[in-house]
HTML snippet that shows the backbone in 3Dmol.js (N, CA, C, O; Angstrom):
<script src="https://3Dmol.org/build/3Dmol-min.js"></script>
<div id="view" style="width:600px;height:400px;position:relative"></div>
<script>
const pdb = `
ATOM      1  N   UNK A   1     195.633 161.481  26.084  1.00  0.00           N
ATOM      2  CA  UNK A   1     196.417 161.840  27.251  1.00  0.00           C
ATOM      3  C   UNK A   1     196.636 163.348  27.233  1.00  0.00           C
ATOM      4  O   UNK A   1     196.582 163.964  26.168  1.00  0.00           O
ATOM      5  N   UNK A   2     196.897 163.994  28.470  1.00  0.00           N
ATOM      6  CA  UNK A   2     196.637 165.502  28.537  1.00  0.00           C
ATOM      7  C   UNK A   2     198.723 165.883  28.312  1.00  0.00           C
ATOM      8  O   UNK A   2     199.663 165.230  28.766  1.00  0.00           O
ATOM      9  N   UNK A   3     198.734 166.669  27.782  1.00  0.00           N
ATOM     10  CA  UNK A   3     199.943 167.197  27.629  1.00  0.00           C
ATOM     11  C   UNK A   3     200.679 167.979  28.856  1.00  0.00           C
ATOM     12  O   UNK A   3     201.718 168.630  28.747  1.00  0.00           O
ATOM     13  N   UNK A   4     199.951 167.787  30.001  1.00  0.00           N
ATOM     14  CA  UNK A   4     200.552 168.164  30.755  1.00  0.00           C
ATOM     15  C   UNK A   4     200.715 167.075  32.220  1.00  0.00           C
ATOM     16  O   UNK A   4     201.000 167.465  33.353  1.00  0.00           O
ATOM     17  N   UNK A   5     200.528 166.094  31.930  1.00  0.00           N
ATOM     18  CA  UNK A   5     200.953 164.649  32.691  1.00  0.00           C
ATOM     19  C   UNK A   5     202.391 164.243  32.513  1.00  0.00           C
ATOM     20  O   UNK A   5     203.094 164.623  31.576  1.00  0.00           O
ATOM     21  N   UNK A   6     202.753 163.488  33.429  1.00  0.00           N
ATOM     22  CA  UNK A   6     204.026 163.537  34.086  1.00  0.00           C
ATOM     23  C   UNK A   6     203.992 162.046  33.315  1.00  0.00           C
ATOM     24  O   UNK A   6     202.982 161.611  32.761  1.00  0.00           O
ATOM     25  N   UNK A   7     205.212 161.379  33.374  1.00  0.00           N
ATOM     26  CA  UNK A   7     204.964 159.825  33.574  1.00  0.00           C
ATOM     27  C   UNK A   7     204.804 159.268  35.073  1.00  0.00           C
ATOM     28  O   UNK A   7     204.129 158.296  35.412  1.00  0.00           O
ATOM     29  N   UNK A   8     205.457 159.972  35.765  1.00  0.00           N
ATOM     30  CA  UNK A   8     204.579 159.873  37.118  1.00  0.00           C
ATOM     31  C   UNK A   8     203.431 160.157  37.836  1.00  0.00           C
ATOM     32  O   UNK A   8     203.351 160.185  39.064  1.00  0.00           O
ATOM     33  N   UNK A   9     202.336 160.417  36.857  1.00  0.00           N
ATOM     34  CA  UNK A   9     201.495 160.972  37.274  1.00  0.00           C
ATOM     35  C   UNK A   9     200.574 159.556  36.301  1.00  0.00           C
ATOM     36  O   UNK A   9     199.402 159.310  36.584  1.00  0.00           O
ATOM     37  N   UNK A  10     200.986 159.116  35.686  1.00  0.00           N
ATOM     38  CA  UNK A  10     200.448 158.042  34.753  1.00  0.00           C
ATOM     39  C   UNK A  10     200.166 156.988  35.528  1.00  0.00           C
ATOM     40  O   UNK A  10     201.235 156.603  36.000  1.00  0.00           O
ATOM     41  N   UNK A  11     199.067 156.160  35.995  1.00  0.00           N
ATOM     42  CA  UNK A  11     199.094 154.832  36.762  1.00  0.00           C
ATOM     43  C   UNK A  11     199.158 153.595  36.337  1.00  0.00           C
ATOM     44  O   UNK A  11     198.374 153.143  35.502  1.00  0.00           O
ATOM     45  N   UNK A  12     199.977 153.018  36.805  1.00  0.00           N
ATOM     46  CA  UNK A  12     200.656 151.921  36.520  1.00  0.00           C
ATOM     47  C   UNK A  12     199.996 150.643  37.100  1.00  0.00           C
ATOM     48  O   UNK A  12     199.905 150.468  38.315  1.00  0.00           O
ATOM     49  N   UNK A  13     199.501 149.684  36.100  1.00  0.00           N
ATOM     50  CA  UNK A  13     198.798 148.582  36.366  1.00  0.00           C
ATOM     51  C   UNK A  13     199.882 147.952  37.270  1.00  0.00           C
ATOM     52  O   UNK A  13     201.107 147.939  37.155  1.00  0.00           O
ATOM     53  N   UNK A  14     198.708 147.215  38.596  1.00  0.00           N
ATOM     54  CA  UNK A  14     199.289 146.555  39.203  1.00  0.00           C
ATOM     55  C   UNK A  14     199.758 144.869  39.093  1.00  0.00           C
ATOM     56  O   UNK A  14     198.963 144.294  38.349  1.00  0.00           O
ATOM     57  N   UNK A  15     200.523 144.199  39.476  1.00  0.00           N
ATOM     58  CA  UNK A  15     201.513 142.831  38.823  1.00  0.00           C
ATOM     59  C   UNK A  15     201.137 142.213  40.451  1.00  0.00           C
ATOM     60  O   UNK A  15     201.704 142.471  41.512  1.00  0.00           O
ATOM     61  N   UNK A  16     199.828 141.206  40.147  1.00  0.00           N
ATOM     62  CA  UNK A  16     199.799 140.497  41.022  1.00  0.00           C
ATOM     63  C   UNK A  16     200.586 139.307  41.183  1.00  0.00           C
ATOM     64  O   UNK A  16     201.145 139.251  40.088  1.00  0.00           O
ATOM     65  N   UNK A  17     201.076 138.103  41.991  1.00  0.00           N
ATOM     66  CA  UNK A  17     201.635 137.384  42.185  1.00  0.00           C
ATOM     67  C   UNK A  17     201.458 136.434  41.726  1.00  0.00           C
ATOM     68  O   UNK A  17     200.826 135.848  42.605  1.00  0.00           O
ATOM     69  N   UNK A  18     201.616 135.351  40.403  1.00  0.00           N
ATOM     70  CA  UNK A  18     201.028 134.056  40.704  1.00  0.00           C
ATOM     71  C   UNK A  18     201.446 132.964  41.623  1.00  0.00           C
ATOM     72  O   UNK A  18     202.515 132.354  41.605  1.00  0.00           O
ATOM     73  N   UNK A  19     200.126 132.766  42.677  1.00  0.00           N
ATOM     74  CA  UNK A  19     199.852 131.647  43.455  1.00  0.00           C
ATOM     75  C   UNK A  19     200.508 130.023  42.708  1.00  0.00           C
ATOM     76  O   UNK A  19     199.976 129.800  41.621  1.00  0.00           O
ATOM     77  N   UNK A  20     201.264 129.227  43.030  1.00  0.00           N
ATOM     78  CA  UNK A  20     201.461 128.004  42.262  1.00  0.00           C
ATOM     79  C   UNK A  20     200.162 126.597  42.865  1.00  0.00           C
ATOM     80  O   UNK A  20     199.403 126.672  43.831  1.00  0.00           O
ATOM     81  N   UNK A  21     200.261 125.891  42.261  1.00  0.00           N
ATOM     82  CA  UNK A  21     198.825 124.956  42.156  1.00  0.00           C
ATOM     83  C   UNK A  21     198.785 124.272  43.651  1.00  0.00           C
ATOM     84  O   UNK A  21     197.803 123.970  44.330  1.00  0.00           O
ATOM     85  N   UNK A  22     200.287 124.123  43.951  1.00  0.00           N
ATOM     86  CA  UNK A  22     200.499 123.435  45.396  1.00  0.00           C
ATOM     87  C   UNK A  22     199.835 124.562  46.288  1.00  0.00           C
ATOM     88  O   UNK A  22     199.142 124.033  47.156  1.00  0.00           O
ATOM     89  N   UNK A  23     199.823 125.919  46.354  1.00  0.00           N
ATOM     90  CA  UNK A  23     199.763 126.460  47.767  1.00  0.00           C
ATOM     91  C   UNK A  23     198.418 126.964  47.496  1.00  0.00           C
ATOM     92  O   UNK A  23     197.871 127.472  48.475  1.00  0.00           O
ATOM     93  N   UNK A  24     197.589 126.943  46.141  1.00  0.00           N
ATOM     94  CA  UNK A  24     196.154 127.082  45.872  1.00  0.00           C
ATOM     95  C   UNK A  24     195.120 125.703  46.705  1.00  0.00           C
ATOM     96  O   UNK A  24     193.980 125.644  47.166  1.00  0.00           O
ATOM     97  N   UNK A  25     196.003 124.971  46.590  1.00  0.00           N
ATOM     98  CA  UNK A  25     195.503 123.381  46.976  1.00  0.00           C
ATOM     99  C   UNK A  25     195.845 123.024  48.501  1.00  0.00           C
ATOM    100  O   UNK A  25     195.215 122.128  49.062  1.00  0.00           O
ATOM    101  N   UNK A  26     196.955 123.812  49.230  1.00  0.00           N
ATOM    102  CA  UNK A  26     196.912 124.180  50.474  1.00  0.00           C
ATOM    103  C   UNK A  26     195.988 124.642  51.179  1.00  0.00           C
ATOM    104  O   UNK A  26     195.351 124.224  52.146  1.00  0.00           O
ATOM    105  N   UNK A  27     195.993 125.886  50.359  1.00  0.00           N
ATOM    106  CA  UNK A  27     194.723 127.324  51.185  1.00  0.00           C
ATOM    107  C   UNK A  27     193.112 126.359  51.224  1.00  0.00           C
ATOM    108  O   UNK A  27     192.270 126.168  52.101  1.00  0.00           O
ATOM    109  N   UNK A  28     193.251 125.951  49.877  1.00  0.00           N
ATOM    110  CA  UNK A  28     191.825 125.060  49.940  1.00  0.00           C
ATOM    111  C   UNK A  28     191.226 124.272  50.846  1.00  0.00           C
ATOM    112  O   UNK A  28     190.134 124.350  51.409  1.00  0.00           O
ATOM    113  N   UNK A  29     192.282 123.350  50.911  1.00  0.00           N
ATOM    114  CA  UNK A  29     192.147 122.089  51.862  1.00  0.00           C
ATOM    115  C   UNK A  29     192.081 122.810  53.536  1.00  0.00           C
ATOM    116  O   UNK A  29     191.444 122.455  54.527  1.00  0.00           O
ATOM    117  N   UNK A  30     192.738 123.594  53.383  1.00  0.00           N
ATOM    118  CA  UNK A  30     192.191 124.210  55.284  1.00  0.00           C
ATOM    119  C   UNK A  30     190.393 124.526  55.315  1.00  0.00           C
ATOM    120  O   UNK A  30     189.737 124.640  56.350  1.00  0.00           O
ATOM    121  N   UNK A  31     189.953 124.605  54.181  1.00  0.00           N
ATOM    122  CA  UNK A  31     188.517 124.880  54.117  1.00  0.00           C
ATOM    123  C   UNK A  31     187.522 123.910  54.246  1.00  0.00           C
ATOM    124  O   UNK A  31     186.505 123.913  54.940  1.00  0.00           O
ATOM    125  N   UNK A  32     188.211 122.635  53.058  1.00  0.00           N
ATOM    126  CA  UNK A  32     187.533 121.562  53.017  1.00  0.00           C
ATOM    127  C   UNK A  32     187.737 120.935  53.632  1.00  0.00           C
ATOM    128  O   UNK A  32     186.769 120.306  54.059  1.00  0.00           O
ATOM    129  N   UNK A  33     189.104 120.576  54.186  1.00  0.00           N
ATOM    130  CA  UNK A  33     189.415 118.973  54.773  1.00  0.00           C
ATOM    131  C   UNK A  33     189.396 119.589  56.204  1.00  0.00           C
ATOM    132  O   UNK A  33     188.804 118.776  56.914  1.00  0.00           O
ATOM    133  N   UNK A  34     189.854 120.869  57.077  1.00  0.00           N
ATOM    134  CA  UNK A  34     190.222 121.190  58.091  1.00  0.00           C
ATOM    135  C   UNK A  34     189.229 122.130  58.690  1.00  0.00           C
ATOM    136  O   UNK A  34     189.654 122.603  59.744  1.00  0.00           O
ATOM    137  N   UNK A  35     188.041 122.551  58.351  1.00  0.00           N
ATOM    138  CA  UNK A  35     187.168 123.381  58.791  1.00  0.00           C
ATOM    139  C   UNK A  35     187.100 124.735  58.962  1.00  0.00           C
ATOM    140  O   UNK A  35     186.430 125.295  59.830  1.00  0.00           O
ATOM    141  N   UNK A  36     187.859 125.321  58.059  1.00  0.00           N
ATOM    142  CA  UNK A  36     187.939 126.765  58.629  1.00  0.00           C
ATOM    143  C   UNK A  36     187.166 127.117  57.619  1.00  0.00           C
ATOM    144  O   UNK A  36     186.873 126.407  56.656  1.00  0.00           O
ATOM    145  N   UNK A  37     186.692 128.646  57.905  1.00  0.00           N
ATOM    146  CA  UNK A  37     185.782 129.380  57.327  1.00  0.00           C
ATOM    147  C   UNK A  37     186.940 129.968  56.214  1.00  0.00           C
ATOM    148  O   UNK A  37     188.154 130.172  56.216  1.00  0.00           O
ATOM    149  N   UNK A  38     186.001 130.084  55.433  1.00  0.00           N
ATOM    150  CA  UNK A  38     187.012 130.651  53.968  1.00  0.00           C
ATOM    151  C   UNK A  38     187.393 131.996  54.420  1.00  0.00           C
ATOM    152  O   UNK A  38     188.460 132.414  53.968  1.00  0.00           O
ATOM    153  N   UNK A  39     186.571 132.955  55.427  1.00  0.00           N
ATOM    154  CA  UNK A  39     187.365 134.297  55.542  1.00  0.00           C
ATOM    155  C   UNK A  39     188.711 133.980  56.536  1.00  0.00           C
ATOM    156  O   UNK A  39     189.861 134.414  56.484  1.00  0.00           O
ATOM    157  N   UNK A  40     187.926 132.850  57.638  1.00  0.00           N
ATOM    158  CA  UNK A  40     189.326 132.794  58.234  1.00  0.00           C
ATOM    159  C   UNK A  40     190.448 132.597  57.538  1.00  0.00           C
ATOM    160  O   UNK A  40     191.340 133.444  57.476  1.00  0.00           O
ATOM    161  N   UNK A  41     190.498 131.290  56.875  1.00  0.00           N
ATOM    162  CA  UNK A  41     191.245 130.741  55.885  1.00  0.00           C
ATOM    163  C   UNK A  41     192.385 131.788  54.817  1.00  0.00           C
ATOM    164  O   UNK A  41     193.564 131.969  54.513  1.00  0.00           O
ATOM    165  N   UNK A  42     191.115 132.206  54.601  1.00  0.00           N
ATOM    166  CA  UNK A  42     192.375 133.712  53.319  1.00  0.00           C
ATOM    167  C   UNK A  42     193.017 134.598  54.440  1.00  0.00           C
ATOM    168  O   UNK A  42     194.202 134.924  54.382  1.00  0.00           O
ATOM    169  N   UNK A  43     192.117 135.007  55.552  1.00  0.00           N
ATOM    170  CA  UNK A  43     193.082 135.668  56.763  1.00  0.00           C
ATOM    171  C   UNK A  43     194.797 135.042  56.833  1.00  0.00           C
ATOM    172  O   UNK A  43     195.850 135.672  56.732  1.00  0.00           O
ATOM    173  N   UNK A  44     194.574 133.670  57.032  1.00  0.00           N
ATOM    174  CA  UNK A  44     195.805 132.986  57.673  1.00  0.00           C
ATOM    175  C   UNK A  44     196.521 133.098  56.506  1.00  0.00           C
ATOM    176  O   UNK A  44     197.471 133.830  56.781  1.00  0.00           O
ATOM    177  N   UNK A  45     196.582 132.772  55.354  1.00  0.00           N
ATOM    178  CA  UNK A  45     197.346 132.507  54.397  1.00  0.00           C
ATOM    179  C   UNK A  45     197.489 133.601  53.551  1.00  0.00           C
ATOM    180  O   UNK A  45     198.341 133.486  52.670  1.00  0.00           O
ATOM    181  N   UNK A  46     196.841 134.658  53.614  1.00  0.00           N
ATOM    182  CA  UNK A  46     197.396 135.953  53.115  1.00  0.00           C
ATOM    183  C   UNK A  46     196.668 136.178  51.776  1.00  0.00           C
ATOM    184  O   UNK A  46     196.989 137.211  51.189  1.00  0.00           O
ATOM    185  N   UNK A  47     195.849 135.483  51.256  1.00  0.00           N
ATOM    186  CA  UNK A  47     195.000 135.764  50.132  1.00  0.00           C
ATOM    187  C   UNK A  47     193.569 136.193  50.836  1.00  0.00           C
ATOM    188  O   UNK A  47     193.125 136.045  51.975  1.00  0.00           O
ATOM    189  N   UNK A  48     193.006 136.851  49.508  1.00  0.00           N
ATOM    190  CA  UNK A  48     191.611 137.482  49.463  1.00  0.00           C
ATOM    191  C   UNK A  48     190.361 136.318  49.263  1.00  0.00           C
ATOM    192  O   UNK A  48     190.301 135.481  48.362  1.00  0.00           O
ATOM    193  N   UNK A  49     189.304 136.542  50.471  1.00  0.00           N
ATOM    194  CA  UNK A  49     188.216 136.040  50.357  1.00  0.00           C
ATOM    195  C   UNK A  49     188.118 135.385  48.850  1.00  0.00           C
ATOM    196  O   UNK A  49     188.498 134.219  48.741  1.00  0.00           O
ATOM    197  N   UNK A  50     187.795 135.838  48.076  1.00  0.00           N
ATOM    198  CA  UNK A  50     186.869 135.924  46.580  1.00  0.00           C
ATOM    199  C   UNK A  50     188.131 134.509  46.062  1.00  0.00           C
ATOM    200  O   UNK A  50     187.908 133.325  45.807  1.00  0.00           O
ATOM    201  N   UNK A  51     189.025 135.050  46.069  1.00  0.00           N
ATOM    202  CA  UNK A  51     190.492 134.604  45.217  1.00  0.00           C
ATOM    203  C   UNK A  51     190.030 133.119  46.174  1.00  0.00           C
ATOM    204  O   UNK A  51     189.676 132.161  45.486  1.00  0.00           O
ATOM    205  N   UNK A  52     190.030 132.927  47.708  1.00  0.00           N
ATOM    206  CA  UNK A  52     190.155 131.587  48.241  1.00  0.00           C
ATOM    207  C   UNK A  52     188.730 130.588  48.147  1.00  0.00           C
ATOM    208  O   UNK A  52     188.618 129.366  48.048  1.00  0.00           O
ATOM    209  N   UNK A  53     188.000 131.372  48.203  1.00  0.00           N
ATOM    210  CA  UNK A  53     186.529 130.502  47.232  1.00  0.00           C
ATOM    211  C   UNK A  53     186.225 130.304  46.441  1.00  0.00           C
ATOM    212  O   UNK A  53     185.243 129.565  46.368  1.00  0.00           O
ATOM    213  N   UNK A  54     186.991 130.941  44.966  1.00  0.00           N
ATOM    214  CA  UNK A  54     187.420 130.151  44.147  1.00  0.00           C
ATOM    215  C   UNK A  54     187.790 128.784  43.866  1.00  0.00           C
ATOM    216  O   UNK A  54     187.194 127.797  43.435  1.00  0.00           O
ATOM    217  N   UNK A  55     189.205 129.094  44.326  1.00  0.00           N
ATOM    218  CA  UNK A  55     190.033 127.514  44.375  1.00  0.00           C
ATOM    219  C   UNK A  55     189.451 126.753  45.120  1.00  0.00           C
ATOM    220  O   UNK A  55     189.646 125.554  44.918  1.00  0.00           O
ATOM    221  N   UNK A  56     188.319 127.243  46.503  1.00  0.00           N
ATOM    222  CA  UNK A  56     187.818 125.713  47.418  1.00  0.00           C
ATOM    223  C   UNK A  56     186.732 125.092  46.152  1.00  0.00           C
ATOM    224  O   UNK A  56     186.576 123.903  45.872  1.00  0.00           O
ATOM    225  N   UNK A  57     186.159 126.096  45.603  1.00  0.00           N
ATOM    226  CA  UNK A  57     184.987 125.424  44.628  1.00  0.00           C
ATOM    227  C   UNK A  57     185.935 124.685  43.319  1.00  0.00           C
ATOM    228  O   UNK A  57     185.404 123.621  43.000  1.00  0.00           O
ATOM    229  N   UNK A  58     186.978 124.933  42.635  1.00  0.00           N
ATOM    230  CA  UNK A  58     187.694 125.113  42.024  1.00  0.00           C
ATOM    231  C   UNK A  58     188.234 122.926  42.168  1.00  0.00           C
ATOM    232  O   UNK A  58     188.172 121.924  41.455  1.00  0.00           O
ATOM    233  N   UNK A  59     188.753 123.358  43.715  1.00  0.00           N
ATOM    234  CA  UNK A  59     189.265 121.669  44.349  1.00  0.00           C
ATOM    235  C   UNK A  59     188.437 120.811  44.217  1.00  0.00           C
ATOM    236  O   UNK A  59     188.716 119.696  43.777  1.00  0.00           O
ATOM    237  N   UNK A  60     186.839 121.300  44.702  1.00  0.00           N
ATOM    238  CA  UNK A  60     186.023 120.681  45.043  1.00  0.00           C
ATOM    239  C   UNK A  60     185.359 120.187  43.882  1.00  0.00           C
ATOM    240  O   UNK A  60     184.628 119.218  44.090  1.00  0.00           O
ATOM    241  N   UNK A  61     185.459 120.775  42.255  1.00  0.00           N
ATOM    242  CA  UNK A  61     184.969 120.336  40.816  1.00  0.00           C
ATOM    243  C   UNK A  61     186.181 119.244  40.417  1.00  0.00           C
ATOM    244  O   UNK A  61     185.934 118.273  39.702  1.00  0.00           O
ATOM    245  N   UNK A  62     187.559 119.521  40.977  1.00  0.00           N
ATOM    246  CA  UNK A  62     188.609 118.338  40.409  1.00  0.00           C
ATOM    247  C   UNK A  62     188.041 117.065  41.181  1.00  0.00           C
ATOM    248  O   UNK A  62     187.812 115.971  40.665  1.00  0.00           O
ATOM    249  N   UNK A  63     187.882 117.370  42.339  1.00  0.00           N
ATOM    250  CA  UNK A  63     187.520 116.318  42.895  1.00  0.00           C
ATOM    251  C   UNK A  63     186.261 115.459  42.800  1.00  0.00           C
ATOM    252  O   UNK A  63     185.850 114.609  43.590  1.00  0.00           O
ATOM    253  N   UNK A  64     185.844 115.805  41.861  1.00  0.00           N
ATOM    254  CA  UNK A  64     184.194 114.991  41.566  1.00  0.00           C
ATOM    255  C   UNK A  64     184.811 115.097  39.868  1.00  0.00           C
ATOM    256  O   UNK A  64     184.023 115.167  38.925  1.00  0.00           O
ATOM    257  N   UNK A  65     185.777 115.095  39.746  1.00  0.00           N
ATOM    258  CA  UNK A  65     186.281 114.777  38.335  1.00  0.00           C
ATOM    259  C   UNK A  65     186.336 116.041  37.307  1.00  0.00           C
ATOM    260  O   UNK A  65     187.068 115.987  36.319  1.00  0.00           O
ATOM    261  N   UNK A  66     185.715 116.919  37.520  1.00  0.00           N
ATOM    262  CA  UNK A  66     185.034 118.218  36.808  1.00  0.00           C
ATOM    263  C   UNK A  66     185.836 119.031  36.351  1.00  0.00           C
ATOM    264  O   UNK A  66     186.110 119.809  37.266  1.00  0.00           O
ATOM    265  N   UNK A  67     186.441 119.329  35.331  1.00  0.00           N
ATOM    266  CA  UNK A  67     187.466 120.245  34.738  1.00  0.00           C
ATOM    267  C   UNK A  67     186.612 121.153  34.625  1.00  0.00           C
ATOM    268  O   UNK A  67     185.593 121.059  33.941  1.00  0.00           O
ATOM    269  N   UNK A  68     187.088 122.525  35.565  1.00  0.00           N
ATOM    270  CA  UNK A  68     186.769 123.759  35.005  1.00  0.00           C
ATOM    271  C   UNK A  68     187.946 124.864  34.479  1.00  0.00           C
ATOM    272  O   UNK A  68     189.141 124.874  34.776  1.00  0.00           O
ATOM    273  N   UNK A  69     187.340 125.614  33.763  1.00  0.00           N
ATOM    274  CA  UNK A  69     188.670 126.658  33.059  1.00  0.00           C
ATOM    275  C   UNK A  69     189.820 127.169  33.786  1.00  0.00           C
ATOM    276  O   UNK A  69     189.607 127.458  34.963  1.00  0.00           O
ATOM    277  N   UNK A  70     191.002 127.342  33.329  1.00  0.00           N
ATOM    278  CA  UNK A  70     192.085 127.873  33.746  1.00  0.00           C
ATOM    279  C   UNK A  70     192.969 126.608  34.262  1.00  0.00           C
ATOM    280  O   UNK A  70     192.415 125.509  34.273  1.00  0.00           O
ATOM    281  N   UNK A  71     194.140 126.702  34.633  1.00  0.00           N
ATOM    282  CA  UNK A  71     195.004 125.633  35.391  1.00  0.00           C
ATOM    283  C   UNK A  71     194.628 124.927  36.223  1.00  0.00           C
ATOM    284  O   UNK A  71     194.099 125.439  37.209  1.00  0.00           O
ATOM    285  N   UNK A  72     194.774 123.372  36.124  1.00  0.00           N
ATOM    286  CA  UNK A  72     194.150 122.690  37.425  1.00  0.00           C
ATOM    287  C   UNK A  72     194.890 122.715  38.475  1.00  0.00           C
ATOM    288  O   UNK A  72     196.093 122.558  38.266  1.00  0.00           O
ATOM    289  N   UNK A  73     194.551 122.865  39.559  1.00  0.00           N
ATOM    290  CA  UNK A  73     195.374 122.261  40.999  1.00  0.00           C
ATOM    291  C   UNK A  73     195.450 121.164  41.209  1.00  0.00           C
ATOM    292  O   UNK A  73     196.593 121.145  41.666  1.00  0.00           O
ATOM    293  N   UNK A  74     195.093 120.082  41.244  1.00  0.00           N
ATOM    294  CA  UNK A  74     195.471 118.526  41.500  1.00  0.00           C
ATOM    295  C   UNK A  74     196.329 118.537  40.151  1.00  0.00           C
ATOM    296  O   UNK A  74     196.221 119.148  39.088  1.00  0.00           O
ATOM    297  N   UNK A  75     197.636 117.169  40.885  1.00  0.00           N
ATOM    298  CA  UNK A  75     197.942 116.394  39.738  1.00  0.00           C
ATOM    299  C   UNK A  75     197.290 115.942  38.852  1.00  0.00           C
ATOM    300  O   UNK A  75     197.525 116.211  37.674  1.00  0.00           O
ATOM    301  N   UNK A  76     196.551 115.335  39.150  1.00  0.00           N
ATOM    302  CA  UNK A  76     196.034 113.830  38.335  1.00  0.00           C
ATOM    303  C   UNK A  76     195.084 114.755  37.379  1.00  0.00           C
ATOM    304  O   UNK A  76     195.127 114.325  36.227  1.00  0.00           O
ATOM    305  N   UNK A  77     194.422 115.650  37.487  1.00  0.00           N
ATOM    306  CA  UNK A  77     193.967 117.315  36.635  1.00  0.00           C
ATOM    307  C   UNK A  77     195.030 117.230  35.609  1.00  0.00           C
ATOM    308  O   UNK A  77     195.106 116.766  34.471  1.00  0.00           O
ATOM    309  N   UNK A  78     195.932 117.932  36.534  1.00  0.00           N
ATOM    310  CA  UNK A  78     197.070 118.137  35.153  1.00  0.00           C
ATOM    311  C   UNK A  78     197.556 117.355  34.412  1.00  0.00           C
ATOM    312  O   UNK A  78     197.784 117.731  33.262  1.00  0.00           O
ATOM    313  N   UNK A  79     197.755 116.522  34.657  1.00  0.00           N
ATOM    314  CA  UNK A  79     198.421 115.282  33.770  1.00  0.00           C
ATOM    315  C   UNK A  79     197.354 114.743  32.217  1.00  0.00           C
ATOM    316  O   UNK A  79     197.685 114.337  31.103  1.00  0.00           O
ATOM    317  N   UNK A  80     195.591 115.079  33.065  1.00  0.00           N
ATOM    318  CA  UNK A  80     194.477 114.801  32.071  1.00  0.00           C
ATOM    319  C   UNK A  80     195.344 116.040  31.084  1.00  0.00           C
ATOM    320  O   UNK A  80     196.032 115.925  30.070  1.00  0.00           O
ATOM    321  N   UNK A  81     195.088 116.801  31.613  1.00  0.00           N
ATOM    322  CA  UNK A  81     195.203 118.328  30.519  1.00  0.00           C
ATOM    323  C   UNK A  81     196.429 118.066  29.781  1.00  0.00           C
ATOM    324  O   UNK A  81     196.363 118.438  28.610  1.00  0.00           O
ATOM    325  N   UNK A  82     197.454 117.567  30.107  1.00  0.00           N
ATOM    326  CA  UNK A  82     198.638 117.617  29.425  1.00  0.00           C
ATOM    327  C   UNK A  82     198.409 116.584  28.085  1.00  0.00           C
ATOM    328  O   UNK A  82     199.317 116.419  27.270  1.00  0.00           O
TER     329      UNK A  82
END
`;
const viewer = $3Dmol.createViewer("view");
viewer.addModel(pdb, "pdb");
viewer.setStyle({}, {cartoon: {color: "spectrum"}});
viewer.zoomTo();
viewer.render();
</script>
């Protein structure tokens, strides 16, 4: 670090929000069950493209039984994991 930096001048990692499994499994289901396009979809609900095609692929592996990494969104997911 340069000796002449501020601590305000230092950048500060940003603290994204965590999403909970219910409103990941919301955003989803407008994709799968309700037809919207995933850009529309993250439009309406305030998340990013990338972040909402995730979780539709994400729903769509619980739902053919398929545990993939990180926290599940369905119950019946979590309850396996627990």
């Amino acid at each position: 670090m340069h000796s002449n930096m501020t601590s305000d001048s230092i950048m500060t990692r940003k603290v994204r929000p965590r999403s909970s499994p219910e409103f990941k499994v919301e955003c989803a289901l407008l994709v799968i069950d309700q037809g919207y396009s995933v850009r529309e979809a993250a439009q309406a609900m305030g998340v990013g493209k990338s972040t909402l095609d995730k979780w539709v692929q994400k729903l769509k592996s619980e739902r053919l039984g398929h545990v993939l990494p990180g926290q599940p969104l369905t119950d019946k997911q979590r309850e396996i994991a627990s």
